[in-house]
Structures are given as structure tokens and as C-alpha cells.
Phi, psi and omega in degrees: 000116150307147199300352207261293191313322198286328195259008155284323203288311181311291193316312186316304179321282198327306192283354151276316185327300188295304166316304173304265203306025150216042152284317213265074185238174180226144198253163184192146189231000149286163142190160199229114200250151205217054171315142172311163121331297179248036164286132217296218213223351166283301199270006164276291213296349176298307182312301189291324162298313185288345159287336178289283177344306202298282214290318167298329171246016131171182228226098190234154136328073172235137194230184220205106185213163167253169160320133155256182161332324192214165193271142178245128173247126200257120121280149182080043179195125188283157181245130161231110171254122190246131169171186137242151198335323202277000227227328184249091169300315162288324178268021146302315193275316175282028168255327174288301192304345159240062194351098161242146183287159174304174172245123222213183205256011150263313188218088056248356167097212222272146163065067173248144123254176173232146157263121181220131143292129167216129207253068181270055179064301156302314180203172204242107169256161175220109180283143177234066184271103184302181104308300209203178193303337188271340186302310218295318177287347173276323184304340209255347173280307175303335207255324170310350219249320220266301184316119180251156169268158174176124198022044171113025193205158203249162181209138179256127154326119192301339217235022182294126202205089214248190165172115185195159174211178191257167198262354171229153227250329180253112164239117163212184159208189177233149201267134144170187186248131199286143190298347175291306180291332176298289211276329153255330162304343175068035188271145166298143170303156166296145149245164206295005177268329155295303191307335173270329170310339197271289166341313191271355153246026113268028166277348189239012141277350188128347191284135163230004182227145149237181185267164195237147162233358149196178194323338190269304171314285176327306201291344201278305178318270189314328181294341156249039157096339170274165195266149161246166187229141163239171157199161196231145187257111193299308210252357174315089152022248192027057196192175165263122163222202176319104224311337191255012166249016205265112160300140165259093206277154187291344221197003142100037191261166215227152184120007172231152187239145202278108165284028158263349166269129181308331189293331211281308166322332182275315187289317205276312156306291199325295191328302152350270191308327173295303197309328180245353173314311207245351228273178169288154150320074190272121152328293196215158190229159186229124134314086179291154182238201198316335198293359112281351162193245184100190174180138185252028174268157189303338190266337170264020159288158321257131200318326180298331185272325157295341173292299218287344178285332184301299180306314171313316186276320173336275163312343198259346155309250184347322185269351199251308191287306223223109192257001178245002180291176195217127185248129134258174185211150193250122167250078176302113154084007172295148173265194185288329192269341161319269194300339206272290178313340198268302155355277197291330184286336170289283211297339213279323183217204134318112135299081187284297174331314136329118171267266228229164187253129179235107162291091171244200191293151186057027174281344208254110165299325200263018184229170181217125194265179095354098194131348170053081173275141218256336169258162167195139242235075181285011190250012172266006167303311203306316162246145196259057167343251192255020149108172192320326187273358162240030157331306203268308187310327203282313165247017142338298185260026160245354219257289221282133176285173191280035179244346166271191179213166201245100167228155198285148162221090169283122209238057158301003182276333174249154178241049170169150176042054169226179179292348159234023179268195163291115176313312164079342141189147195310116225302141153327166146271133196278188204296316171284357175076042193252140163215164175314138198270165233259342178260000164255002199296007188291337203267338171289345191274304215303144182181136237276130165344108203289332156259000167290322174303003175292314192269320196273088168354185180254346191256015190240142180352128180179148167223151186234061163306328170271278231292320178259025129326275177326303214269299180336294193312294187300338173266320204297335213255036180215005175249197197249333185172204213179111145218095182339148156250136197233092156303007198162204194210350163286009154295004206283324172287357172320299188292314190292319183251080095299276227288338170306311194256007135284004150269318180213117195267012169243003175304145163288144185304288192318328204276318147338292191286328186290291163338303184294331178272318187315301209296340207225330178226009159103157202313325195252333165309320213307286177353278182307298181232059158269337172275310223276344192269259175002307185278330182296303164339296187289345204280325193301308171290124194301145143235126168303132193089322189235091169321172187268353173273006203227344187312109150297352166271356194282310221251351177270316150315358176292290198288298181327279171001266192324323201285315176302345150295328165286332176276314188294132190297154177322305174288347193265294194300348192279337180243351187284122166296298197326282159316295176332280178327298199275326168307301174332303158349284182273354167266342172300317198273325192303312174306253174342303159299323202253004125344256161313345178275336183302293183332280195321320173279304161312306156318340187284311186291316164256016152284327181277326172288007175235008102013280184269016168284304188301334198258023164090027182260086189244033185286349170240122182297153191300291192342297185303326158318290163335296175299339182271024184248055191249161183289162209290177182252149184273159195275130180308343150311293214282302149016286177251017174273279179340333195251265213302330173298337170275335194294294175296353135334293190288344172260345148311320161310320170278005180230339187227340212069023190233141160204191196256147179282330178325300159003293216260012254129043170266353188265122181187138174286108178268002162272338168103033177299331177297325172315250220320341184260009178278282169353303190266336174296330181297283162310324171268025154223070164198189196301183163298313203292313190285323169312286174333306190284018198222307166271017165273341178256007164273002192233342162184101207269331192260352199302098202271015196047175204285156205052022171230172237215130164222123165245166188249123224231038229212162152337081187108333173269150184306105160213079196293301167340333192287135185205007190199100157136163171219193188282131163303133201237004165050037169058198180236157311279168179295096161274131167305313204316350213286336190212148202272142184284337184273005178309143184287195183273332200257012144262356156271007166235159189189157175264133155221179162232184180246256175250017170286204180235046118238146196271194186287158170191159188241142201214066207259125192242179186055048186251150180289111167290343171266356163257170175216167198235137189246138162253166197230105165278177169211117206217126188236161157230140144299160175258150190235150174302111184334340147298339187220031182244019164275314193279354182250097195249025188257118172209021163232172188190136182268142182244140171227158172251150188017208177286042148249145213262132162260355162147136161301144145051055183245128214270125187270147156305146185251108182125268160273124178270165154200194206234173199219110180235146184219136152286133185267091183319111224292342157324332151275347159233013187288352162269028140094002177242169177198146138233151167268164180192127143293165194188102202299159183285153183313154181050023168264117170078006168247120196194205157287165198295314183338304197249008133306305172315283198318316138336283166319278192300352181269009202052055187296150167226172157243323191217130150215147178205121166308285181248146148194143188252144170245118176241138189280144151279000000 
């Protein structure tokens, strides 16, 4: 069976599926939403949004009333009694008379309602019952969700009968638009009626906290019932102060302050204190940890027990105004020595003052992330249960005593080089030179397609249904709850299905994407694209072999897309940002592969004219090679791929602010053309001999000849020789500048070290002893940011073969790379072994340990190499 038939047949299925769950409906072209008398003011405005909600999607008779004495039965008009019982005197009267057990915080349990239909002939009532003011805002999620429209009149399950609560007690994230998408998407601000709409669907996805970030945002939140969060920076500045109150930040930033100096520690309560005296009330409030500062100096080792006391006086400030906040602290970038103190200061006596322990990016001993946690708890390795990510929560709430709580700050917003993203290249060694055992290497192999990360930000449109499926289940079953961190709103089914299966943590990934294309693009769209949501997840991920030019899924995520536009009713497409945004997607990616293919056929064309140079055909001149190598023109396919990303950018944007930054970032050698037109500009100024040997290596380029060794130094690639050193991870953050697009691909990935005293090596046996030998590198350095380009003086390296030194002091290319062959002394190989070996340059990574760290966590090397060929002579 073919993929085109095997994905009709999958859409069909689904889409009888879907049918059959909404046969048994009753239609209608009323509705009457029916508040208690004494329903409170929360649960009016509550009331009032699902009328707003109804009257936006489609054009229906909805009107908003209280309760009478008796129910006025409308035909052809749903009754909806929303409130909760104690508060609705008719919908009270009906749970008795259709003896329903009452609703009590076991059953259906806390922030719970029940949905029930009753079909009295005349007219369709819908109990709509809250537990308390928020059940009443879930009920009012359940019920946008349960509605399909159809052909001007709306339809209900006739036999809907709901009883449900969420399975965790903290569901949030945080609402805006990311400073990325303004400045490369080129987006309109929200105005402040989107940004609460953007809030208010995932409250009615489940969500119960948000972040407030001012007085107007707080009050909108609390008018339905929901918790806000705040946070505060134990050692943050945020001010200029004393050069000598200046924290030694992991990565050397500057705005913290070293809580061991007392002035500074004193300025920091006072700060406290200013902030919150006059401040609003907060649910729960947050202590950030190193992923905002911190200070790595001796007197504040180890930091975690000076932060958590700093926190404790902190708290105890706070509780004097607002005595009902609820405090946690997070240890973002804490090491082992960290957290071990903090352990014991919990365990020593009652913290009462303390709620929760909070887990976010660089929180984690057992995985090793971005954000560099500098230690890590090899000794919780010995059995991989249910694998790295939930080691350390697993003994985080064996540490901790049980008056505490474990809750999530989970970092689903980027897709490469985060905490659960593409690592994007395999982790460094930590301080201790530990790297991950061998049975996790799954979540490190992932990596993000190599030529989409070209184009696309750490901030751009994207969904993950298996993979952060997978990742919940393993972290979720050891906390209290999640709020989520959220950069921007191109995150969006990440977050919405967060908040869904912390309402229910055992719905299925089908079950998840099948809600979600119903809720946002409609009963008939839905089908297309849940597969296609499906596909994207794949397209994204580097695959061995199958290159992006070759992804048969780049076109199959295309069509789907598109077919669901077609198919999606009139009144739904007219407004959806949502669907425009996954279309951009697939007219980009598309756009991008057939790029590459291009790059790629050209490359192609001028490996055979220069083929066939070598083979003594010199009827076409290099030069004239050369000159055919300008980049391909785009193809009128691409064109009009191009044309619709735009079309469709601008009217997402005018309907929403969202549009994809890719657009805007299409042009790039993703192949490495410039090596090649370098290449031949080289050769056509030097002898004949050196010219072969310089296009002998554009027609077979990793080829080390006979009896000779090519490793690839790079993430993923073949380098069996290697035997010392690990993939260069290009500091935080990861920038194009760092490295030249003209570079091949397999010279932009690379092995180093850091400050150990041995360099990157290579280690090779069964080598000919009557023979001799040369090795050949290929040695680039990055450019660093200006922040961090004061502490990075490495720009040379000793090359050695076993202990003989092969050159001194050799000076790396800044950028663009190129090669370096040294003859190999047959005294190194005549026992048939060899080692290459590196060796970092003088006054390199050498200092006090601070600022060696700072070095290090700033993506500091001591030895790097890309390529290197061992060649028989």
C-alpha cells in the first residue's frame, strides 16, 4: 500500500470516527444561558464570556438571563443552567428531581463540574454545575468544545453526561507575544482585549494561574476566579549598584548581586520589602534560582544554602503583608552541592514558611541541558526506570519532606537548544567531566533538521504531540502541577495540550490532536489536520538518510494543511490565525527544501565538470566551472510558495499579530557553496599538482584513500577514532554568526574540550609500520558576542602524534575553515598504533576557578576539530 493511500485511508477512518461520536445529536438555533439569583459576580462574568464565545462562532440567538421561579421552555432553544447549586435555585431543583448525587470535592472533586443534558421534548436543557466559581469557568470550556455548528443551527450530544475535575491542583503558563516575534516576524502589538482572550483560552482549557505582569492584567485574572503568580529575584538587582556588591554570575552577567556581602544582602531584603508592602495579593509567588543569577564565588559556596536562607527572611517580609501567598523557589543552574544543602535545611527542622520545591530548565541532575548545570547525580543512574527525566523529581520528593510539594516550571516554548528541545548537539562534559550513560543517549540523538534550523528561530511556530506527550508522562506523575514557561504564543498546541492533560493525564496523543483540530479549526478540518500536526513533529527532526530534500513528509504536511482549508467552513476560515500559522509552516519548509535541492543539483553538476577535468577533459576551464556556480534563481514553485507565506503571514497578522519569522530569513547557503566556489578560486591559482589535489577533494571529499581513516567530528557522525573530547555545543545562545553558511555542513559541527589537560585524540591501530603517514585537519573557531568575547583568548592549539609535537602554537581560522596536513613521523607508527592528540594553548582556561567557570558555561574551548583524515602515503 502506498503512503498517499495508507494517510486517505487514516483521514477516513478518523473522520467516520468523528462522525459516529456526533450522530446522536439534537439541533438547535437558540440558546438561553440562565444565571442563579444568587450567583456571584465571577460566575456572571463567566456566564457572559460563554455568550461572547457562542455570538463569535456563529450566528446564533443568544440571550443571558436569571432564573425565575420556573423554568420558560423556548422551543428549539438550549437552556443552559450555569452556576453552582448552592447559588441556582432551578438548577438545584433539577439534581434533585433527577436524583444526581450532589457535587462534593471528591466527586466530581475540587474546581469540578457536571454536564448533563435533559431532552424534555420541548426544549434541551443543559445542566451546567460548577463545584465552586472556576468549576463553572471549566464547564463553560466543556461545553465550546462539545458544540459543532451545522448548517446555521448549532448541535449537542443528546446523551451528554460529563462529571469530571482537573488531576492537578497548579495548571498555568504565562500570556504574550514574544519580543522575537516582534522584531523577526515583524508582528502588530496584541491589543489588551487579545491578550486576555489569548489567557482565556487556556483557562478554558484548564489553566488556573497566570503570571499578572500588571495591575490591569491582575484584576481581569481574578474577575474569573483565577490565581496569579508572581516572581521575584533573591539576588536581582535590577538597578546599578556597587561595583563590589557585583555577584560572579555563572556566564558573567551583570544586574546581581553577591548575597554575602551584607550591604548588598540588606539592599535585597529592603527591595523585598518595598515590592511587596503596597503590592497586590498573589497566590503563589516564585523565587528564581541561578537561570537568573546566582554567584559562584567562595563565600556564598554553597549558594543554594545562601539563597534558600535569603529566601526564608524574604518570606517572612511577605507573610507579614499578604499571609496567605504561597512561596516556592526554583534551582535553575543549582549544582549537586547546591541542592544537597537545601535538602538538608528542609529536613533540619518545619519550614512552614515554604510551599513547594519548583522545577525548571537547568534544574535537572540527571539530564544534561542547555543552561549547563555544572554537576550531576551519577549515582541516581544504576537503573534507568522510566529513563532521565524523571530521576531527580523522583528524588527531589524523597529529599524533601512531605509538607512540601514538587511543582513544574516546564520549558515547552523552544524547539532546539532548551530544556526539552533539540539539544541540537550532544552535551558537553560537565565540571566533573560526567556525560550521560548510554541508555539515555535517545533524548541527545534528537536533532533539530539541519538545514530548517537555518531559517527558523529558538521562538517559531511549531508543535510537538509525541515527544512532549512523552516528556509530561514522565515528569507529571511526581509533581503537584506546572506553569509552564511560555515565550510568545507560537507555542501554541504545546501549551494548550499541557493544560488539557493536566486535566486529565491519561487522554491519548490521538486523543489530544483530535480535540484540538475540532476546538480551533471544526468538525471537518479536524480530520486533515491531526495527521498533519502529527507530521510536522516529524519534519522537524534531523533523520539519518533522509535529508530535507528528500522528507516526503515536507509535502505530505503541505497537502494536509491546504486540504483542511479547504474543506473548513467559511464562517471558521475567515478568521482563523491558527490554521494561516500552520499554513505558513508548510508553504516555508516546503520552500526551503526545494532550496536545497537546488543548492544541491548544482553541487552536483559541478563535481561532474570537475570530474571530468580530473580525467583530462579540459575542454571546459576551471574558471568557466567557477562562474556557473552563482546561486540557483528561485523556481516559479518557489515563488508562489513564497507569495502564499506572505499573503498568509499578512493576514494572520492583521487578525491576530502572529506571523512565521521564517519568511523573513530564507536566504542561506545551506550547503556549503561558498567551500566549493573557494575551492576552485584556490585551484586556479596555484601549480597543476596542487590544483588536482585541492579538486580532487570537491568530487570525493570525506575519501582518505587506500589505507587511510576519515572521521567526521561532528553530532551524529562517524567518528570511530575519537577517543577523547565531545561535540562542540557553541555556548548559550547558539548564533549563526558564530560560524560562516560557507563552511561544508560537516565543518560547522565539531569536537572539543575545555579545561581539561588533555585535548580532543584520536586513537588508531592496524596502521601499516613500513609505511608513512600524514594527517590532514580541518580546524575552524567561532565568533563570540560581545559579551563574551573579553574571557575567550583561545585561538591556537599544539598538535601532537603519540608525544611528538607536530606543530606548535597553530592558529585556528576565525570562521570560515581550513586544512592543515603535517607529515607524521614513521617513528609513530611503526608499532602499528598511533595517537593524534591536541593540546590547548598556553594561558588557556587558566585562572581562579570563577572565572574558568564562566569561561566554560560561556562556551569556552581548550582543543577543537572538526575533520581530520589519517592518510597512507
Amino acid at each position: 500500500m502506498n503512503k498517499v493511500l495508507a494517510k486517505t485511508i487514516q483521514i477516513c477512518l478518523v473522520a467516520l470516527i468523528g462522525l459516529i461520536g456526533h450522530s446522536q445529536e439534537i439541533l438547535f438555533k437558540k440558546i438561553a444561558i440562565i444565571t442563579g439569583n444568587g450567583a456571584s459576580q465571577i460566575e456572571l462574568n463567566i456566564a457572559d464570556l460563554l455568550k461572547q464565545r457562542l455570538e463569535e462562532n456563529a450566528n446564533i440567538d443568544v440571550r443571558l438571563i436569571q432564573e425565575t421561579k420556573e423554568l420558560q421552555y423556548v422551543s428549539g432553544e438550549l437552556q443552559i443552567l450555569l452556576g453552582t447549586p448552592e447559588r441556582h435555585s432551578l438548577l438545584s431543583a433539577q439534581l434533585k428531581t433527577l436524583r444526581i448525587p450532589e457535587l462534593t470535592p471528591l466527586a466530581p472533586g475540587r474546581e469540578g463540574f457536571l454536564l448533563k443534558s435533559v431532552d424534555n421534548s420541548i426544549s434541551l436543557i443543559l445542566i451546567a454545575a460548577g463545584l465552586d466559581d472556576r468549576g463553572c469557568l471549566y464547564a463553560v470550556g466543556e461545553i465550546l468544545r462539545q458544540l459543532v455548528y451545522k448548517e446555521g443551527q448549532l448541535a449537542l450530544p443528546n446523551k451528554l453526561n460529563i462529571r469530571t475535575a482537573p488531576a492537578f491542583e497548579i495548571r498555568g503558563t504565562q500570556i504574550g507575544q514574544s519580543s522575537v516575534a516582534k522584531k523577526l516576524a515583524q508582528v502588530r502589538d496584541w491589543t489588551e482585549e487579545e491578550t486576555q482572550g489569548a489567557l482565556l483560552d487556556y483557562a478554558l482549557a484548564g489553566a488556573n494561574i497566570f503570571a499578572a505582569e500588571d495591575d490591569s492584567m491582575y484584576h481581569f485574572i481574578k474577575s474569573y476566579g483565577l490565581m496569579t503568580q508572581t516572581k521575584f529575584g533573591a539576588n536581582t538587582a535590577g538597578a546599578k549598584v556597587p561595583m563590589e556588591w557585583n555577584a560572579f554570575e555563572s556566564i558573567g552577567r551583570s544586574g546581581y548581586v553577591c548575597l554575602s556581602v551584607p550591604e548588598a544582602r540588606d539592599y535585597m531584603l529592603e527591595k523585598c520589602n518595598e515590592h511587596f508592602k503596597d503590592s497586590q495579593f498573589y497566590d503563589l509567588i516564585e523565587f528564581y534560582g541561578g537561570d537568573g543569577g546566582g554567584c559562584e564565588c567562595d563565600k556564598c559556596n554553597p549558594y543554594g544554602l545562601t539563597f534558600i536562607k535569603l529566601v526564608e527572611e524574604m518570606a517572612a517580609i511577605i507573610h507579614k503583608y499578604h499571609p496567605k501567598s504561597r512561596i516556592y523557589f526554583t534551582n535553575q543552574k543549582f549544582d549537586n552541592e547546591d541542592d544537597n544543602a537545601i535538602f538538608q535545611y528542609l529536613q533540619e527542622k518545619p519550614r512552614d514558611w515554604l510551599w513547594a520545591w519548583g522545577y525548571g530548565p537547568g534544574s535537572d541532575a540527571t539530564t544534561w541541558q542547555p543552561g549547563h548545570r555544572q554537576t550531576h547525580r551519577m549515582d541516581l543512574f544504576e537503573y534507568p526506570g522510566y529513563g532521565p527525566y524523571g530521576l531527580y523529581p523522583k528524588e527531589i520528593i524523597h529529599q524533601i519532606p512531605s509538607r512540601h510539594k514538587l511543582i513544574y516550571y516546564n520549558e515547552i516554548t523552544h524547539w532546539k537548544y532548551a530544556q526539552h528541545a533539540y539539544i541540537q548537539m550532544y552535551p558537553r562534559a560537565d565540571r566533573n567531566g560526567d556525560l550521560p550513560p548510554h541508555w539515555s543517549h535517545e533524548i541527545y540523538n534528537r536533532r533539530p533538521d539541519q538545514f530548517l534550523t537555518m531559517v527558523y528561530n529558538r521562538l517559531t511556530f511549531y508543535a510537538w504531540p509525541e515527544y512532549y506527550h512523552r516528556v509530561f508522562n514522565d515528569l507529571l506523575r511526581y509533581g503537584n502541577g506546572d506553569i509552564t514557561h511560555s515565550s510568545g504564543h507560537h507555542d501554541h498546541f504545546n501549551q494548550w495540550m499541557w493544560q488539557r492533560l493536566l486535566w486529565s493525564p491519561r487522554t491519548t496523543v490521538d486523543e489530544v490532536l483530535t480535540e484540538y483540530s475540532e476546538t480551533w479549526f471544526g468538525l471537518e478540518a479536524a480530520p486533515f489536520m491531526a495527521i498533519a500536526i502529527l507530521q510536522l513533529e516529524k519534519n522537524l527532526e534531523e533523520k539519518e538518510g533522509v535529508p530535507l530534500d528528500k522528507k516526503q513528509g515536507i509535502d505530505e504536511y503541505f497537502d494536509l494543511v491546504q486540504q483542511a482549508g479547504q474543506v473548513m467552513p467559511s464562517r471558521i476560515m475567515e478568521r482563523n490565525w491558527l490554521w494561516r500559522m500552520y499554513m505558513q509552516k508548510a508553504a516555508l519548509d516546503k520552500y526551503v527544501k526545494l532550496n536545497v535541492a537546488q543548492q544541491k543539483e548544482l553541487e552536483r553538476q559541478i563535481e561532474e565538470d570537475v570530474a571530468a577535468y580530473l580525467q583530462n577533459d579540459r575542454t571546459i576551464a576551471l574558471k568557466d566551472i567557477s562562474n556557473k556556480l552563482k546561486f540557483p534563481k528561485e523556481t516559479m514553485e518557489m515563488a508562489a510558495l513564497r507569495e502564499e507565506a506572505k499573503r498568509l503571514g499578512e493576514e494572520s497578522n492583521t487578525i491576530y499579530g502572529q506571523r512565521n519569522d521564517g519568511y523573513f530569513n530564507l536566504q542561506h547557503d545551506y550547503i556549503g557553496l561558498g567551500w566549493l566556489k573557494r575551492q576552485l578560486t584556490r585551484a586556479q591559482n596555484t601549480d597543476t599538482k596542487k590544483a588536482d589535489e585541492l579538486l580532487k577533494m570537491i568530487v570525493d571529499y570525506a575519501n582518505p584513500g587506500e589505507g587511510g581513516f576519515y572521521d567526521n567530528l561532528g553530532t551524529g557522525n562517524t567518528a570511530p577514532h575519537v577517543i577523547n573530547g565531545y561535540p562542540y555545543d557553541h555556548g548559550q545562545p547558539y548564533v549563526s554568526q558564530m560560524l560562516s553558511e560557507e563552511n561544508r555542513p560537516s565543518q560547522r559541527s565539531m569536537h572539543f574540550t575545555q579545561n581539561e589537560d588533555q585535548g580532543v585524540s584520536l586513537f588508531y591501530t592496524d596502521l601499516d609500520p613500513k609505511a608513512s603517514y600524514s594527517v590532514k585537519f580541518t580546524f575552524v573557531r567561532p565568533w563570540f558576542q560581545e559579551r563574551y568575547a573579553s574571557r575567550m583568548n583561545q585561538k591556537s592549539q599544539k598538535i601532537y602524534a603519540d608525544d611528538i609535537v607536530l606543530a606548535d602554537n597553530v592558529e585556528l581560522p576565525l570562521q570560515m575553515s581550513d586544512f592543515f596536513t603535517y607529515s607524521i613521523p614513521r617513528s609513530a607508527t611503526k608499532d602499528g598504533e598511533l595517537t593524534i592528540r591536541l593540546e590547548r594553548a598556553h594561558g588557556v582556561a587558566i585562572g581562579d576557578r570563577i572565572s574558568t567557570e564562566q569561561w566554560r558555561n560561556s562556551g569556552g574551548w581548550g582543543t577543537i576539530v572538526s575533520e581530520v583524515w589519517l592518510l597512507k602515503n
